[in-house]
N, CA, C and O atoms as CSV, one atom per row, in Angstrom:
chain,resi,resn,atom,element,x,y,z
A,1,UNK,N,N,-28.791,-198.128,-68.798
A,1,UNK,CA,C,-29.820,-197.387,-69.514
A,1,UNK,C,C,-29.752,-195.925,-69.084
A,1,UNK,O,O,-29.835,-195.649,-67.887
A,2,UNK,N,N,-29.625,-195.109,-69.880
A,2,UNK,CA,C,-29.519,-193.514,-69.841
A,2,UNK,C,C,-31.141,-192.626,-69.905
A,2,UNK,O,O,-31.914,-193.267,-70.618
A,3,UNK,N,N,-31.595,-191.727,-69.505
A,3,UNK,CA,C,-32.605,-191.142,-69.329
A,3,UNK,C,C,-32.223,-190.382,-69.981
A,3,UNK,O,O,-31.210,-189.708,-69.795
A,4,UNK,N,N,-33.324,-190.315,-71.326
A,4,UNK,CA,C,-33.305,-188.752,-72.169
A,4,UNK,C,C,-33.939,-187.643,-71.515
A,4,UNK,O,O,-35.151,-187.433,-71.478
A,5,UNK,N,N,-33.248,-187.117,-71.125
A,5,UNK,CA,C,-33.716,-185.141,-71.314
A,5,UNK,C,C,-34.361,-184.829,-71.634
A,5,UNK,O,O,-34.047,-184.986,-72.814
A,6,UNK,N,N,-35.603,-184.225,-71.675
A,6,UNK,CA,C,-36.026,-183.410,-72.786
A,6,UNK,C,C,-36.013,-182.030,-72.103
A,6,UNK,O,O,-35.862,-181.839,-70.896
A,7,UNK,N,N,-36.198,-181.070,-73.081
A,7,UNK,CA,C,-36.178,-179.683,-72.933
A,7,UNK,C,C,-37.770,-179.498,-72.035
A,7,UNK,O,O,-38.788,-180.190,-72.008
A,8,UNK,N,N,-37.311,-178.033,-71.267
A,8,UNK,CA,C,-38.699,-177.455,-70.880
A,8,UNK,C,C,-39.323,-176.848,-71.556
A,8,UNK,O,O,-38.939,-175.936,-72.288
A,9,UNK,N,N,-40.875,-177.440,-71.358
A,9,UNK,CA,C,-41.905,-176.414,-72.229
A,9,UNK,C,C,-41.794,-174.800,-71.884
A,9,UNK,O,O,-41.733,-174.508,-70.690
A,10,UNK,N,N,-41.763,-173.711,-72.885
A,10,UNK,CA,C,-41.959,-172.636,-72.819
A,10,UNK,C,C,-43.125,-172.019,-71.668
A,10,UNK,O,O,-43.077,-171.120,-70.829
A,11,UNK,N,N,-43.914,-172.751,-71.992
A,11,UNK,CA,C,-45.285,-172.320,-71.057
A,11,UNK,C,C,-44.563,-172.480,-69.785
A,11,UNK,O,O,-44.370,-171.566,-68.983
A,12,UNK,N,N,-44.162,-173.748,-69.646
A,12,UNK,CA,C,-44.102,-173.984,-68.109
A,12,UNK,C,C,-42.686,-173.242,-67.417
A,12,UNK,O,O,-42.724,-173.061,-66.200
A,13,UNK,N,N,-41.684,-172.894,-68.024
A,13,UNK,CA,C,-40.509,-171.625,-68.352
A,13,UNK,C,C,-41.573,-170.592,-67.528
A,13,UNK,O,O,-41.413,-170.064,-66.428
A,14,UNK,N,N,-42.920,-170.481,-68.632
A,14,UNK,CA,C,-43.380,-168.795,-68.285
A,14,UNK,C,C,-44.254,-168.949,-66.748
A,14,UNK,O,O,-44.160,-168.060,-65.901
A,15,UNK,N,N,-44.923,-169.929,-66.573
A,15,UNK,CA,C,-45.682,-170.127,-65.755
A,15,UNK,C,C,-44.588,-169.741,-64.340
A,15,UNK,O,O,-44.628,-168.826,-63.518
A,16,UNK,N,N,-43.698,-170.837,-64.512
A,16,UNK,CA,C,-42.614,-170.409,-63.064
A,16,UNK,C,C,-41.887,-169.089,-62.773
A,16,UNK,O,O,-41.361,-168.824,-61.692
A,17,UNK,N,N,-41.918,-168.077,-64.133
A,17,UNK,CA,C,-41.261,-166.561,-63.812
A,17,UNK,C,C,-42.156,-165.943,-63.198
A,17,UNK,O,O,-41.887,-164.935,-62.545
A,18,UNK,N,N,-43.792,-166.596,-63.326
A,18,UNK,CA,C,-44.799,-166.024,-62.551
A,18,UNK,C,C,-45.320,-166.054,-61.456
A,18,UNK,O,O,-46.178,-165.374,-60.893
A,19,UNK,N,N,-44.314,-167.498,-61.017
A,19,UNK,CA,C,-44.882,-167.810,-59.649
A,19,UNK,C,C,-46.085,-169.107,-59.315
A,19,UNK,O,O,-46.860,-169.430,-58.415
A,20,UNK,N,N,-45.619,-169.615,-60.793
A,20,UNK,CA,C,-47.087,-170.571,-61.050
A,20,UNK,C,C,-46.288,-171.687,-59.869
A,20,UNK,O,O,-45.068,-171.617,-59.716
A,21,UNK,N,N,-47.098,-172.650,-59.117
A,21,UNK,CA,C,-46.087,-172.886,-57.797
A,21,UNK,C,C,-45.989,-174.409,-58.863
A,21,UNK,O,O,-44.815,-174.770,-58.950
A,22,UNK,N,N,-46.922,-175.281,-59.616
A,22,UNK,CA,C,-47.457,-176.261,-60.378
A,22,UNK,C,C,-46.019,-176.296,-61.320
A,22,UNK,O,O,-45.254,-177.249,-61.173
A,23,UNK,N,N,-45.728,-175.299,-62.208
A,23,UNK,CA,C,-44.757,-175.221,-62.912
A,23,UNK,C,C,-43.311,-175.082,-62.443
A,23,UNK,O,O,-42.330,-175.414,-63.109
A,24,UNK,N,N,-43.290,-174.427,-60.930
A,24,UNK,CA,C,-42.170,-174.690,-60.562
A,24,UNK,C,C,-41.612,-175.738,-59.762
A,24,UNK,O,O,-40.420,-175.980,-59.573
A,25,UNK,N,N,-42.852,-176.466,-59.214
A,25,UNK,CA,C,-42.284,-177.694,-58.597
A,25,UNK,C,C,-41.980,-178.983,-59.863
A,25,UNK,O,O,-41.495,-180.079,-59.579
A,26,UNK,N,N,-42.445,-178.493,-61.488
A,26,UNK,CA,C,-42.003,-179.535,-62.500
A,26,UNK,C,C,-40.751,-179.194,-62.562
A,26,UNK,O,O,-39.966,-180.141,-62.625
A,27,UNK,N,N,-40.261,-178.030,-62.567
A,27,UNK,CA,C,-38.430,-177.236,-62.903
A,27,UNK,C,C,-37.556,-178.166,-61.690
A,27,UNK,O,O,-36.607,-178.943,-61.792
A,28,UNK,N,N,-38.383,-177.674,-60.486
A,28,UNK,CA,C,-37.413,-178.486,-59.341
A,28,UNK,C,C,-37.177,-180.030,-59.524
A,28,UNK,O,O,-36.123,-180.616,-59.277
A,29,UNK,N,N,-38.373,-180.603,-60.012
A,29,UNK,CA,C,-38.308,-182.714,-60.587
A,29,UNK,C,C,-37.455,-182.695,-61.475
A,29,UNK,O,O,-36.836,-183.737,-61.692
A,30,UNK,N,N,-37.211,-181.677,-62.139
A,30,UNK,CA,C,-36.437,-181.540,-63.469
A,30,UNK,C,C,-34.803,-181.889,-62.969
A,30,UNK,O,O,-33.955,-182.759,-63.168
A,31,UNK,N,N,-34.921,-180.925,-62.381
A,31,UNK,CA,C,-33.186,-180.882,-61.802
A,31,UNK,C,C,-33.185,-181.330,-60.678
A,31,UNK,O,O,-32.176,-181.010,-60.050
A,32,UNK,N,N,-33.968,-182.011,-60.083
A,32,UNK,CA,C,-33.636,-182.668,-58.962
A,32,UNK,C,C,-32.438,-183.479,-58.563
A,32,UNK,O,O,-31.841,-183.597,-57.493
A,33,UNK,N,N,-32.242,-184.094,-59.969
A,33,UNK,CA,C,-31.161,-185.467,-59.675
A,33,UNK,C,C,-29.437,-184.462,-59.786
A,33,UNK,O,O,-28.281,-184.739,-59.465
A,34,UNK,N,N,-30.147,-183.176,-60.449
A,34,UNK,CA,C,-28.030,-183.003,-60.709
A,34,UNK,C,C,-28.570,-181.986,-58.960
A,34,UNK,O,O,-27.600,-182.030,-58.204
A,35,UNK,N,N,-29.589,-181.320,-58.400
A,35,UNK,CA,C,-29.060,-180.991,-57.068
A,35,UNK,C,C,-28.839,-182.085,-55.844
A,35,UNK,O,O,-28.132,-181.916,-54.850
A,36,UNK,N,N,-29.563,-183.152,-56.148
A,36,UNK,CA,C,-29.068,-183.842,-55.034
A,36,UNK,C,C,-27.425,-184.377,-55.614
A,36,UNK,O,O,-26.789,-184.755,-54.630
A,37,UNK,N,N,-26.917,-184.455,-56.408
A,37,UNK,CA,C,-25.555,-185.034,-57.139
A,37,UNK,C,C,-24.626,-183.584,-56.271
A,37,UNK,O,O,-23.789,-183.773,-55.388
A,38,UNK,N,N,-24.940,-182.538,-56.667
A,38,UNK,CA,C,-24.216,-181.188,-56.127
A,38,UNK,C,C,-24.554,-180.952,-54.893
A,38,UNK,O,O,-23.921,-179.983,-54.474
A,39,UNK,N,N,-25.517,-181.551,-53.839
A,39,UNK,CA,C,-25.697,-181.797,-52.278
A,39,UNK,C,C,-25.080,-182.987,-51.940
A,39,UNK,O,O,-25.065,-183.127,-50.717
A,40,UNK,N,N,-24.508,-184.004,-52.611
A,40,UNK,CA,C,-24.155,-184.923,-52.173
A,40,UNK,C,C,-22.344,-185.030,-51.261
A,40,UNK,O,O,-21.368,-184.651,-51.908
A,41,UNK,N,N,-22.197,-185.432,-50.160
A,41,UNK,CA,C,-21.083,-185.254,-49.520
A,41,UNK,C,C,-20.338,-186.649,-49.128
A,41,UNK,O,O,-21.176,-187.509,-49.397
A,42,UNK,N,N,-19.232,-187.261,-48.648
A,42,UNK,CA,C,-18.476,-188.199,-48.365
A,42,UNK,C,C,-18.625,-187.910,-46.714
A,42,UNK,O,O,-18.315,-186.860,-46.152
A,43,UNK,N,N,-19.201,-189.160,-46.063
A,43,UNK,CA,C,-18.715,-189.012,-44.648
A,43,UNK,C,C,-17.916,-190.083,-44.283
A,43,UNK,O,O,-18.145,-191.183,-44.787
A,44,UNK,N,N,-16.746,-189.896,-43.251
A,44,UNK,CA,C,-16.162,-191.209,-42.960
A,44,UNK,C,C,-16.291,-191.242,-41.069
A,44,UNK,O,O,-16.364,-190.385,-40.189
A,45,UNK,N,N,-16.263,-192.902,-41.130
A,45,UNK,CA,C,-16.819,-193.405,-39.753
A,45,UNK,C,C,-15.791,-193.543,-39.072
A,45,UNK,O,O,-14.683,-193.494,-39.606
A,46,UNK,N,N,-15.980,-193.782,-37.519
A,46,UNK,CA,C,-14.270,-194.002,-36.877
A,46,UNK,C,C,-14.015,-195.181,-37.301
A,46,UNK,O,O,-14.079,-195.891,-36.298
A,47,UNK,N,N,-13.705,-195.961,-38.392
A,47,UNK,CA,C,-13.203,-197.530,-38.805
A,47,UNK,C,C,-12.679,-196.870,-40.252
A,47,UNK,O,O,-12.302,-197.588,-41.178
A,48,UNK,N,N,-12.702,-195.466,-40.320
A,48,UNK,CA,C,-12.268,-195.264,-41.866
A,48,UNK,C,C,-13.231,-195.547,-43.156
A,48,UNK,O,O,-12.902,-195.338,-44.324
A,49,UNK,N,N,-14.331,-196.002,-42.767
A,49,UNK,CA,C,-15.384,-196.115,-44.065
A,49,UNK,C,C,-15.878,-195.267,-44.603
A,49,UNK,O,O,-16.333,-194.489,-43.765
A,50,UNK,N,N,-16.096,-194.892,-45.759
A,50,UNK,CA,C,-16.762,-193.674,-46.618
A,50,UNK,C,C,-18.204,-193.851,-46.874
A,50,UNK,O,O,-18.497,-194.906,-47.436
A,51,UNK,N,N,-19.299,-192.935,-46.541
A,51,UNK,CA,C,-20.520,-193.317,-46.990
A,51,UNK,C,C,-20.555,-191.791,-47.670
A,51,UNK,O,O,-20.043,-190.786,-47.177
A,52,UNK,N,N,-21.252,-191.873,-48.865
A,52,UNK,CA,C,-22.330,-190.980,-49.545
A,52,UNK,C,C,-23.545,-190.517,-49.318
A,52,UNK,O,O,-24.576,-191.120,-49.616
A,53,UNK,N,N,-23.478,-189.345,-48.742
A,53,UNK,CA,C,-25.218,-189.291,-48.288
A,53,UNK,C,C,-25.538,-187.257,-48.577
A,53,UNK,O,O,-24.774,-186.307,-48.406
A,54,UNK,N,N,-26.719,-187.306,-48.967
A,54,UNK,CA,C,-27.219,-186.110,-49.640
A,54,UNK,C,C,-27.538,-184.767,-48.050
A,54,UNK,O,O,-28.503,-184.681,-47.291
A,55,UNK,N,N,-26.834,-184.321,-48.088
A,55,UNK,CA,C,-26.746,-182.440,-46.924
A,55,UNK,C,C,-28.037,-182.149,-47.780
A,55,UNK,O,O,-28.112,-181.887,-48.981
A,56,UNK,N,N,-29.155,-182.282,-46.722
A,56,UNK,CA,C,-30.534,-181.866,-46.755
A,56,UNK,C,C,-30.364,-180.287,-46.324
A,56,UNK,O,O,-31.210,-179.658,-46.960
A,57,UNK,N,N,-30.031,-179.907,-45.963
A,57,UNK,CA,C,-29.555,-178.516,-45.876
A,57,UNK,C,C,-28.984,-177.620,-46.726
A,57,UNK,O,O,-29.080,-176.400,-46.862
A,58,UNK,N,N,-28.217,-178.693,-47.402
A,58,UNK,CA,C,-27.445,-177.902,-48.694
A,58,UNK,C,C,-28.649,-178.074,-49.956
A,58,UNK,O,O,-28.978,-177.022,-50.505
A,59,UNK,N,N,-29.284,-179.307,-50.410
A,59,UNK,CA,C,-30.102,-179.463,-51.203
A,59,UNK,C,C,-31.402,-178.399,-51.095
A,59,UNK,O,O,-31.943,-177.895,-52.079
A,60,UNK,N,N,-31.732,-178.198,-49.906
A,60,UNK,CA,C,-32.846,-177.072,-49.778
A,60,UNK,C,C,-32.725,-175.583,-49.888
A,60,UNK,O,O,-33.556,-174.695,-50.080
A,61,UNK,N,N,-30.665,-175.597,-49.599
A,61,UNK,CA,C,-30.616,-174.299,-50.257
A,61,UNK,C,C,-30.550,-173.985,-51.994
A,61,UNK,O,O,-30.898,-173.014,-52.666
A,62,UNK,N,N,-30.218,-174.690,-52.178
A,62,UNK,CA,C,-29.997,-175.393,-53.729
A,62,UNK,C,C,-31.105,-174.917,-54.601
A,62,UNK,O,O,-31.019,-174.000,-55.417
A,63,UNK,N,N,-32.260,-175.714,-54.314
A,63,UNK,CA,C,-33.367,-175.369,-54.706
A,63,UNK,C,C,-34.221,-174.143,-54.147
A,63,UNK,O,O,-35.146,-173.580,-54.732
A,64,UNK,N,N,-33.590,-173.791,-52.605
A,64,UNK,CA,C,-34.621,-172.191,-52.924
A,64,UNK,C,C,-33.667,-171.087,-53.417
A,64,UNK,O,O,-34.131,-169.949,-53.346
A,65,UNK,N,N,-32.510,-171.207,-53.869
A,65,UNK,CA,C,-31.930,-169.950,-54.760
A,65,UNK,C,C,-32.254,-170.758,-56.004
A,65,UNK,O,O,-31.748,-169.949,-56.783
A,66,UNK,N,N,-32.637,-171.579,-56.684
A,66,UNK,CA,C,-33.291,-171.668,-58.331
A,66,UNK,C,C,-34.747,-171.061,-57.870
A,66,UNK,O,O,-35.290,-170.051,-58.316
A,67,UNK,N,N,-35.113,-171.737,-57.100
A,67,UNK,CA,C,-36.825,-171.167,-56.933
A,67,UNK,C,C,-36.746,-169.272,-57.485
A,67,UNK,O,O,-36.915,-168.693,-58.558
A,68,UNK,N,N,-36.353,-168.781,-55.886
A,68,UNK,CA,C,-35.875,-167.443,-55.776
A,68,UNK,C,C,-34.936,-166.922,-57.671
A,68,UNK,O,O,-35.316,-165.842,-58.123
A,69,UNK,N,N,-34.217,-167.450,-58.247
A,69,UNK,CA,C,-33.440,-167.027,-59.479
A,69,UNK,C,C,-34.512,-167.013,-60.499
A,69,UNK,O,O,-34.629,-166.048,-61.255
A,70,UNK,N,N,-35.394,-168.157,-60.565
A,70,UNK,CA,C,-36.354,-167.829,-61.182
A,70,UNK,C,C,-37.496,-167.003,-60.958
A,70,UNK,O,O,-37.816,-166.495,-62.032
A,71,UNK,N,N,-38.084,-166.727,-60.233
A,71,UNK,CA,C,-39.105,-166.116,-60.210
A,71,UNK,C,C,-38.461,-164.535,-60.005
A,71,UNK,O,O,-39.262,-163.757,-60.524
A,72,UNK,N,N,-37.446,-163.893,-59.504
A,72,UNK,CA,C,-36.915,-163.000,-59.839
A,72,UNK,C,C,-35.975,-161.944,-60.357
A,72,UNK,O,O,-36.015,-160.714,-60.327
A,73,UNK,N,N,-34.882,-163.054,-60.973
A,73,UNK,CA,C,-33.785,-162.967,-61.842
A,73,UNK,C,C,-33.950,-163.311,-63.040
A,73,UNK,O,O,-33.146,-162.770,-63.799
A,74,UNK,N,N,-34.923,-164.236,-63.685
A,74,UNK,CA,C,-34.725,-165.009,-64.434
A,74,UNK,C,C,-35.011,-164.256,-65.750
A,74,UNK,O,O,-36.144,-163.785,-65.644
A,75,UNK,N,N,-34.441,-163.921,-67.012
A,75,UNK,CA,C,-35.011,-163.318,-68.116
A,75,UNK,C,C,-34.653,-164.351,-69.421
A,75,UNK,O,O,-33.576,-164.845,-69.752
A,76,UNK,N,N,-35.920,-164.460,-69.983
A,76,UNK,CA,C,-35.220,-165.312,-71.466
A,76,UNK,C,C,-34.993,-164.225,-72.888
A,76,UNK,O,O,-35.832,-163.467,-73.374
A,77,UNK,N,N,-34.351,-164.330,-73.087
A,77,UNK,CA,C,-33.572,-163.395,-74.311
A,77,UNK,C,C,-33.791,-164.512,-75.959
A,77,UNK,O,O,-33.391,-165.668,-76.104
A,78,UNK,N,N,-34.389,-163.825,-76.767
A,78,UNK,CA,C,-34.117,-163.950,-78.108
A,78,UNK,C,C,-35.660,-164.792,-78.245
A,78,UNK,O,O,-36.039,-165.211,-79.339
């Protein structure tokens, strides 16, 4: 079973260029799953086993340069 997408509301777009903290922690739930997918790393054990596990370090930088891109980079055009 696949999870539809849906687009972000405009409001809540405008609310987070403002700093609304409500609207930007919906942006961060939003993309949560592709930053933990792009924090996610391969570790291997001394027996050679591979585990998958999410760099909490990398994921928190992840999300405070979107935080930070939005609230002060961010411009919507058209």
């Amino acid at each position: 079973m696949t999870k539809q997408l849906t687009e972000i509301p405009r409001h809540t777009i405008d609310g987070a260029i403002s700093g609304n903290a409500e609207d930007l922690a919906f942006i961060l739930g939003y993309f949560s799953g592709y930053i933990k997918k792009l924090a996610t790393r391969t570790l291997k054990d001394e027996y050679g086993n591979e585990y998958l596990y999410v760099d909490e370090d990398m994921r928190l930088r992840l999300e405070s340069k979107l935080m930070k891109s939005i609230v002060s980079d961010f411009e919507i055009r058209g």
